[in-house]
C-alpha positions as CSV (number, residue, x, y, z in Angstrom):
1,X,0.0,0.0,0.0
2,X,1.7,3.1,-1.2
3,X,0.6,6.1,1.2
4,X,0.8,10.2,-0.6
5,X,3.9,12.4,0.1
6,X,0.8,14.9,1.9
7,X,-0.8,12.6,3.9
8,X,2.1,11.4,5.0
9,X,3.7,15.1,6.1
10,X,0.6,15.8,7.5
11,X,0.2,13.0,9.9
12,X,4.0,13.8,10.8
13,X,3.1,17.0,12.1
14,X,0.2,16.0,13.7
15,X,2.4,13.7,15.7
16,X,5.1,16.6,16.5
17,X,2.3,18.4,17.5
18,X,1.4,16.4,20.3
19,X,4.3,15.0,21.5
20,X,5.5,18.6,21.3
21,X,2.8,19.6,24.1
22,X,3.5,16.2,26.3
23,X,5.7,17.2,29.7
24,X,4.6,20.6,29.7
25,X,2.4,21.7,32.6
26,X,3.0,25.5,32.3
27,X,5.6,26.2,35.4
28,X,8.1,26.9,33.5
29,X,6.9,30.3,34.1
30,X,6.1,30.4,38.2
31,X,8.4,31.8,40.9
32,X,8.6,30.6,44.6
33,X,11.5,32.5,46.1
34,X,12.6,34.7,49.5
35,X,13.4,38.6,48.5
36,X,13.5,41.8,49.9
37,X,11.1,44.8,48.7
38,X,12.4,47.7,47.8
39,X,11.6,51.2,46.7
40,X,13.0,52.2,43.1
41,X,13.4,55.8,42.5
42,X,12.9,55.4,38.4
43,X,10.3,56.7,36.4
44,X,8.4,58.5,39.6
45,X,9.2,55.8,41.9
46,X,7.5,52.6,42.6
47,X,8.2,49.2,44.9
48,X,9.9,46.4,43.1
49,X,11.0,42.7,44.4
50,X,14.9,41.8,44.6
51,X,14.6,38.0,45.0
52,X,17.7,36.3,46.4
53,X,19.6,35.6,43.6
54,X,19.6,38.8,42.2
55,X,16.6,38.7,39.8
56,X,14.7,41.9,40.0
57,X,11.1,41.6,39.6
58,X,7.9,44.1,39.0
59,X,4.6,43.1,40.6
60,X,1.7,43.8,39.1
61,X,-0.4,43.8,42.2
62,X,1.8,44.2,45.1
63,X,-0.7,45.4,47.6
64,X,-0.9,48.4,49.5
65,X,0.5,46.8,53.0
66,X,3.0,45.1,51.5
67,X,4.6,48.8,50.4
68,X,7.7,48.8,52.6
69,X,11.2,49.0,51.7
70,X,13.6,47.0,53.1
71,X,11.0,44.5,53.9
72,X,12.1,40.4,53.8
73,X,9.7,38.3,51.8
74,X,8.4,34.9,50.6
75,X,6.8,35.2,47.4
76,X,5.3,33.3,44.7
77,X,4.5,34.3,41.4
78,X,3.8,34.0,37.6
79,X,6.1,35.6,35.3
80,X,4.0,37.8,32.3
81,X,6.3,37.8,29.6
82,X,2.9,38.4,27.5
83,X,3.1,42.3,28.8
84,X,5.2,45.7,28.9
85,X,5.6,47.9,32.4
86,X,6.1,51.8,31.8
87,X,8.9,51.2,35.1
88,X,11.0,49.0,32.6
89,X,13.2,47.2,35.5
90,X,13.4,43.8,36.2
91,X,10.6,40.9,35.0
92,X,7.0,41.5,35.4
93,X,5.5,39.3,38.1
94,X,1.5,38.7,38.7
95,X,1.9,37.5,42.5
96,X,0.0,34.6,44.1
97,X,1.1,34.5,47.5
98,X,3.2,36.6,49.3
99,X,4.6,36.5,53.1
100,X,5.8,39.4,55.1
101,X,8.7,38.0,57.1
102,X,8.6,39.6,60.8
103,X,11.6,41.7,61.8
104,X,13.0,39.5,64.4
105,X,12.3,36.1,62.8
106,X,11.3,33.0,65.5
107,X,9.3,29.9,64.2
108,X,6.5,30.8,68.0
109,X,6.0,34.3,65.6
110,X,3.3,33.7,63.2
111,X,3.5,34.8,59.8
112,X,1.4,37.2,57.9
113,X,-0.3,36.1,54.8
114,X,-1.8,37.9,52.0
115,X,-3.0,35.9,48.8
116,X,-3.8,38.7,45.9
């Protein structure tokens, strides 16, 4: 049985196509590190993320409370690289969890949680 040059391509791709997809569950794009916040005197100012190795992140939706500079954090998050920031520093980050780490840090002192 002699099968077409097309038919043949096209059930090739459809083959790539879903074994391209296998593996993936879409955290190649999620964040779960410690940071500090801090205050960034660019473009009129605004509070930006400096995780622990460095990486400088943008959140989208830091909330209000969580304004501090100089603050230690645990925070979670999805990196957008589907949008633009007029503060053009670091990677924009949509945050899921974050968690204000008390100044004087002991495991009796409860932590404060805020889920965006």
């Amino acid at each position: 049985m002699k099968i077409s040059m097309p038919v043949s391509l096209i059930a090739l791709l459809a083959v790539a196509l879903i074994l391209g997809g296998c593996g993936r569950d879409g955290r190649e794009n999620e964040v779960a590190t410690k940071g500090m916040i801090k205050y960034i005197d660019l473009e009129g100012g605004f509070f930006g993320l400096i995780g622990d190795d460095g990486q400088g992140y943008d959140p989208i939706n830091l909330p209000d409370k969580y304004r501090l500079a100089n603050r230690r954090v645990h925070f979670k998050g999805i990196i957008r690289h589907d949008m633009v920031s007029v503060n053009m520093w670091g990677v924009i980050l949509e945050l899921t969890e974050i968690i204000m780490v008390p100044v004087f840090w002991t495991k009796k002192v409860a932590q404060i949680r805020c889920t965006p």
